[in-house]
C-alpha positions as CSV (number, residue, x, y, z in Angstrom):
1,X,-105.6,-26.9,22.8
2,X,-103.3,-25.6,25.4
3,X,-103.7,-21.7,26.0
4,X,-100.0,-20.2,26.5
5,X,-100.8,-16.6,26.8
6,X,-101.4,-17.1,30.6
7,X,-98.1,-19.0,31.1
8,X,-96.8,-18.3,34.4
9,X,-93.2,-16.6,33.3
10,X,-91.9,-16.0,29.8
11,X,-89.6,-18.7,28.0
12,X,-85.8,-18.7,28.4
13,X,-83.8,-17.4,25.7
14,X,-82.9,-20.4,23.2
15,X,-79.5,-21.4,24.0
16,X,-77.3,-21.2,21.0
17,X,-74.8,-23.5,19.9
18,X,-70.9,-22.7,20.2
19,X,-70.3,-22.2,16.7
20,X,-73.1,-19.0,16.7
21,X,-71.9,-18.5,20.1
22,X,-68.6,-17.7,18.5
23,X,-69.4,-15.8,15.8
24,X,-72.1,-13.6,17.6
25,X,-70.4,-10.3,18.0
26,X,-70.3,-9.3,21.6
27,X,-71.5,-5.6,22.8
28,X,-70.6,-3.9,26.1
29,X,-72.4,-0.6,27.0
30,X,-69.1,0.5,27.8
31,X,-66.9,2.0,24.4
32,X,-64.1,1.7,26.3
33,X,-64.3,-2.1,26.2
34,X,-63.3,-2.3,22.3
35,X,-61.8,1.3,22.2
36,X,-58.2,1.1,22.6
37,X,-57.3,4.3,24.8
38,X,-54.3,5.6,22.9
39,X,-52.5,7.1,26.2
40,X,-52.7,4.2,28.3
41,X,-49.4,2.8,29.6
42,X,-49.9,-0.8,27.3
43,X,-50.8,1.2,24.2
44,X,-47.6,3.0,24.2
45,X,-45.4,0.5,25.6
46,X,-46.7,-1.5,22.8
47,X,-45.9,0.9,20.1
48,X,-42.7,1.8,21.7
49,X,-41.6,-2.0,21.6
50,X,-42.3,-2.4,17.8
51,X,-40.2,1.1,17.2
52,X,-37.2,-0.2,18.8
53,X,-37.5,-3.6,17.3
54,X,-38.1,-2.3,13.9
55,X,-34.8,0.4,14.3
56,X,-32.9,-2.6,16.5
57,X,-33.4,-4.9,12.7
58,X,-32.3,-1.6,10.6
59,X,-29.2,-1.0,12.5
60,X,-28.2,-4.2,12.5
61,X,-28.7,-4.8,8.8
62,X,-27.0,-1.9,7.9
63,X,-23.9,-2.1,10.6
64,X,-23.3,-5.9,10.8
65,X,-24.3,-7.5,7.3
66,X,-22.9,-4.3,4.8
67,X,-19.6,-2.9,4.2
68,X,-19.5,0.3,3.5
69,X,-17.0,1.7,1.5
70,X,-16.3,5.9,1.5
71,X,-13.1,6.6,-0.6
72,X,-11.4,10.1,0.2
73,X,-12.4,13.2,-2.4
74,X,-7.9,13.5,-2.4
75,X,-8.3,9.7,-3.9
76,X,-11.5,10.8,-6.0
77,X,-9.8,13.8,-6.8
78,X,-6.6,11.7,-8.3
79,X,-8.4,9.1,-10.2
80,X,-9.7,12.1,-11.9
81,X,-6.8,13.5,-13.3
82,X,-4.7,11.0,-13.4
83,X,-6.9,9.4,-16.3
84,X,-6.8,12.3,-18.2
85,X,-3.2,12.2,-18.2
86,X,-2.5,8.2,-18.9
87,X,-4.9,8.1,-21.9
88,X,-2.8,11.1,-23.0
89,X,0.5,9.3,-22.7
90,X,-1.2,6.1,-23.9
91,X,-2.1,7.5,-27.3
92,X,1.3,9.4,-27.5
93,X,2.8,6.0,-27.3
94,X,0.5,3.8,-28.9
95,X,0.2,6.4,-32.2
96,X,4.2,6.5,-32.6
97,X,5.5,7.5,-35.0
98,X,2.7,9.8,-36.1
99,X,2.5,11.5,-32.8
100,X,6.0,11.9,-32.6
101,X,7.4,15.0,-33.3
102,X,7.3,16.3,-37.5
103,X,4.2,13.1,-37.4
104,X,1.0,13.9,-38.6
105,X,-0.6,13.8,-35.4
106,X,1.9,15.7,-33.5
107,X,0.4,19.0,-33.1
108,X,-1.5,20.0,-31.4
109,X,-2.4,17.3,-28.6
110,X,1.1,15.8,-28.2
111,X,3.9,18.5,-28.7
112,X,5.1,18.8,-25.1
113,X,6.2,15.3,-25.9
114,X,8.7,16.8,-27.9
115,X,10.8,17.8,-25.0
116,X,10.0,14.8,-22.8
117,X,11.6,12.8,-25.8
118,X,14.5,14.5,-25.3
119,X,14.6,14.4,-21.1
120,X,13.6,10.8,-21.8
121,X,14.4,8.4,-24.9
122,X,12.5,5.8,-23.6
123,X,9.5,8.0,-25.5
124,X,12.2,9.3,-28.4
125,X,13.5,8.4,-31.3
126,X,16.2,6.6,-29.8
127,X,14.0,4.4,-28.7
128,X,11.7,3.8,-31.4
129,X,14.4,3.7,-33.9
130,X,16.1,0.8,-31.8
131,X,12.8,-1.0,-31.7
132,X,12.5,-1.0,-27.5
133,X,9.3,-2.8,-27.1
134,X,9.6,-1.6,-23.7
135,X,7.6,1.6,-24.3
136,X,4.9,0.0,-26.0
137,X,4.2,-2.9,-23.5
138,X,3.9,-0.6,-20.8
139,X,1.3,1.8,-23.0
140,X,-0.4,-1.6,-23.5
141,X,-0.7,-2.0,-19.9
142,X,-2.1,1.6,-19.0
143,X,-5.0,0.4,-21.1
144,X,-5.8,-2.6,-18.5
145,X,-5.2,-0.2,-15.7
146,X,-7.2,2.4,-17.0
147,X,-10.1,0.2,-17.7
148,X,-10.1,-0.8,-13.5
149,X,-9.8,2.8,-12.7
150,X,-13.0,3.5,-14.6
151,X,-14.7,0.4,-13.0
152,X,-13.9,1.4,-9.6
153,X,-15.2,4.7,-10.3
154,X,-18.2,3.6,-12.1
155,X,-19.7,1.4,-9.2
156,X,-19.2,4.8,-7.0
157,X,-20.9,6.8,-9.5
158,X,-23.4,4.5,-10.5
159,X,-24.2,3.2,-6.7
160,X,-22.9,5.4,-4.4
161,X,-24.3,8.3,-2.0
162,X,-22.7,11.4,-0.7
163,X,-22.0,11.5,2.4
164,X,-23.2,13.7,5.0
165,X,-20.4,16.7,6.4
166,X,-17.9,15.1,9.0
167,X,-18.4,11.2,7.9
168,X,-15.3,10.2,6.2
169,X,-14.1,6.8,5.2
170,X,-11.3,4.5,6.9
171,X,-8.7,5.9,4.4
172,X,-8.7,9.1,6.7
173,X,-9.4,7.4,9.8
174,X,-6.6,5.5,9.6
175,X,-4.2,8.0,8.1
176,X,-5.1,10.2,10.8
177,X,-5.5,13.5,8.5
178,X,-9.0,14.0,8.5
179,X,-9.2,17.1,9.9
180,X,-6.4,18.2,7.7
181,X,-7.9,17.5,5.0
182,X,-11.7,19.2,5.9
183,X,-13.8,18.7,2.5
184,X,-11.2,16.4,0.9
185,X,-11.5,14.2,3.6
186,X,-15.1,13.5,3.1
187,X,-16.6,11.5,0.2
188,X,-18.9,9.2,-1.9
189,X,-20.4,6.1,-0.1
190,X,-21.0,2.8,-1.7
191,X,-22.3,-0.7,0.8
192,X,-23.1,-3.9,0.2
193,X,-21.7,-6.5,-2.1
194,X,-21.0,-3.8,-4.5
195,X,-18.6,-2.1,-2.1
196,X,-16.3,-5.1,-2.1
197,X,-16.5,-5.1,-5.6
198,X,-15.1,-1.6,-5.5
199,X,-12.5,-2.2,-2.8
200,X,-11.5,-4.8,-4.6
201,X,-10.7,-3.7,-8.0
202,X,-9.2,-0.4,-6.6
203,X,-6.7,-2.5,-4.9
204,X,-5.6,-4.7,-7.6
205,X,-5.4,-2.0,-10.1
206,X,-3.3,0.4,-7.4
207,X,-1.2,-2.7,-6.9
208,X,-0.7,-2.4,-10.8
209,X,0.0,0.8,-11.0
210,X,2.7,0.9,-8.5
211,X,4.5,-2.3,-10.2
212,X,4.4,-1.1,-13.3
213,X,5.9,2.1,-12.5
214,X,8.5,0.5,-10.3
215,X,9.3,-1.7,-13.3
216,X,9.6,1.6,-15.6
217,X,12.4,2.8,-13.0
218,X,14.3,-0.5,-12.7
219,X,14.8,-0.9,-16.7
220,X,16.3,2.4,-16.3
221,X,18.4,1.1,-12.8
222,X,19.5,-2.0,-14.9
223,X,20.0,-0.6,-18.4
224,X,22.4,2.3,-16.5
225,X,20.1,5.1,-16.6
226,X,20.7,4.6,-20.3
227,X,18.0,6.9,-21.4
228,X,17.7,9.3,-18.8
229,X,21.1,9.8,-17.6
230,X,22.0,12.3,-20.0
231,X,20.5,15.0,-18.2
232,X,21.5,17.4,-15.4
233,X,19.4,17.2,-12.1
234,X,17.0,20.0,-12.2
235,X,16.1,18.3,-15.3
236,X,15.9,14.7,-13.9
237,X,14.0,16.4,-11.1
238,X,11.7,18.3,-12.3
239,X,10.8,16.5,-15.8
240,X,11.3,12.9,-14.9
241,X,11.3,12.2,-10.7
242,X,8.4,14.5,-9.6
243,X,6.3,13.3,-12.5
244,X,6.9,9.7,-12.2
245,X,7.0,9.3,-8.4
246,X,3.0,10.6,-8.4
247,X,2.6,7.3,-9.6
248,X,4.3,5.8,-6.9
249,X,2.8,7.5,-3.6
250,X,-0.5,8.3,-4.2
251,X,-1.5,4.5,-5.7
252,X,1.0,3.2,-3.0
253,X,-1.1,5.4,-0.3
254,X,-4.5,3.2,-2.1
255,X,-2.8,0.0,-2.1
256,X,-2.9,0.5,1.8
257,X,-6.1,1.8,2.5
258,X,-7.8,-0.5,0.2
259,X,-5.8,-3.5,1.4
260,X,-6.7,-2.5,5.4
261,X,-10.5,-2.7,4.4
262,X,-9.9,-6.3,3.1
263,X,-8.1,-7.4,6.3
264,X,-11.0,-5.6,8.1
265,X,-13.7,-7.3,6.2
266,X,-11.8,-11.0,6.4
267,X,-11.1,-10.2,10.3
268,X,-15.1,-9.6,10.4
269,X,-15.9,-12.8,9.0
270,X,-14.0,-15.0,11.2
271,X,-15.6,-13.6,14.1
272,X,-19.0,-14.1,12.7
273,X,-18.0,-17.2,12.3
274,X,-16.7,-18.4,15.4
275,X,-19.2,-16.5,17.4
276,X,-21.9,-19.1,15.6
């Protein structure tokens, strides 16, 4: 038997294969090995690189692949009582001849009709007594326009944000009366897909609005101001111009902004495209 307890020098450490080699952990004396030092220059350039990466991919997802969409407060602002007003005349027209004056429905809600009857027999008697569909088609129609009106300012309500003080929308930019206009100026943001839909359904029913009351004026232009021509000028003035042209301009004044941000967004696209 061969006595090992007087061997000369002690036995090399077993040699271990690469697979424990690998997974033996490896230990330094020194912490600062494994400890990364949270003020050295790589740590922080590191860090730094990710932020600006990270806010580089934010801004570019938010400025370069979503329209935003921020419609005045002044065009807010109209929408809200112009409603009001065209489900007002609506029923008036739609309800003849119970809403008409000595009708059943008459007072209280419709009695200021009974002079505008008289400044305009379009919503008379006359009319009605003649059997003018005219007045009635064009009530029909206020019911399609009103329904886009309350679309367009559903999607705002439903998926818009305020906006911040000072940020206003291309309506004012381009108009150039933002300062003007201060707090009307500002308004409700909507992006994404959902702000096309918005854009888009604002400008077709603004484009409605504005034929449909240039159609109201022609049939008077063409009949010979038969039903209006009656009266003196302070009266066509005051009771039939003033209140009809609000019609025109303010949806005329949507019609342009709304149709600018749909050249904008097609002019955007081609570039994408041809910068592929």
């Amino acid at each position: 038997m061969v006595s090992t307890r007087n061997h000369p020098k002690n036995f090399p450490p077993p040699t271990l294969s690469p697979s424990k080699r690998a997974s033996t952990p490896t230990t330094s004396n020194n912490d600062s090995d494994y400890n990364m030092d949270t003020n050295s220059p790589t740590k922080r350039d590191f860090s730094s690189d990710i932020s600006l990466r990270a806010s580089g991919a934010s801004q570019s997802g938010t400025s370069t692949t979503q329209w935003t969409h921020i419609p005045s407060r002044l065009t807010l602002i109209w929408l809200a009582l112009s409603l009001p007003l065209v489900a007002w005349d609506t029923g008036y027209v739609l309800l003849r001849p119970h809403s008409m004056p000595g009708g059943t429905l008459h007072r209280p809600l419709w009695i200021p009709y009974a002079l505008y009857g008289e400044v305009d027999h379009i919503y008379g008697f006359k009319a009605w007594e003649a059997h003018n569909g005219f007045t009635a088609a064009q009530g029909t129609l206020n019911v399609v326009e009103s329904v886009g009106y309350a679309i367009y300012l559903w999607i705002l309500v439903t998926y818009g944000r305020e906006t911040g003080p000072g940020r206003k929308g291309k309506e004012v930019e381009r108009m150039g009366v933002g300062v003007g206009l201060g707090w009307l100026g500002e308004g409700r943001a909507v992006a994404g897909r959902v702000a096309a839909w918005a854009v888009l359904v604002g400008f077709g029913t603004s484009l409605m609005t504005v034929s449909k009351t240039v159609l109201y004026w022609l049939n008077e232009a063409f009949s010979g101001f038969d039903n209006i021509g009656h009266n003196n000028l302070s009266d066509l003035v005051f009771c039939w111009i003033i209140p009809n042209g609000l019609w025109l301009v303010l949806p005329s004044y949507m019609i342009y902004v709304f149709g600018q941000e749909i050249l904008d967004g097609l002019e955007s696209a081609a570039e994408s495209k041809k910068s592929r």
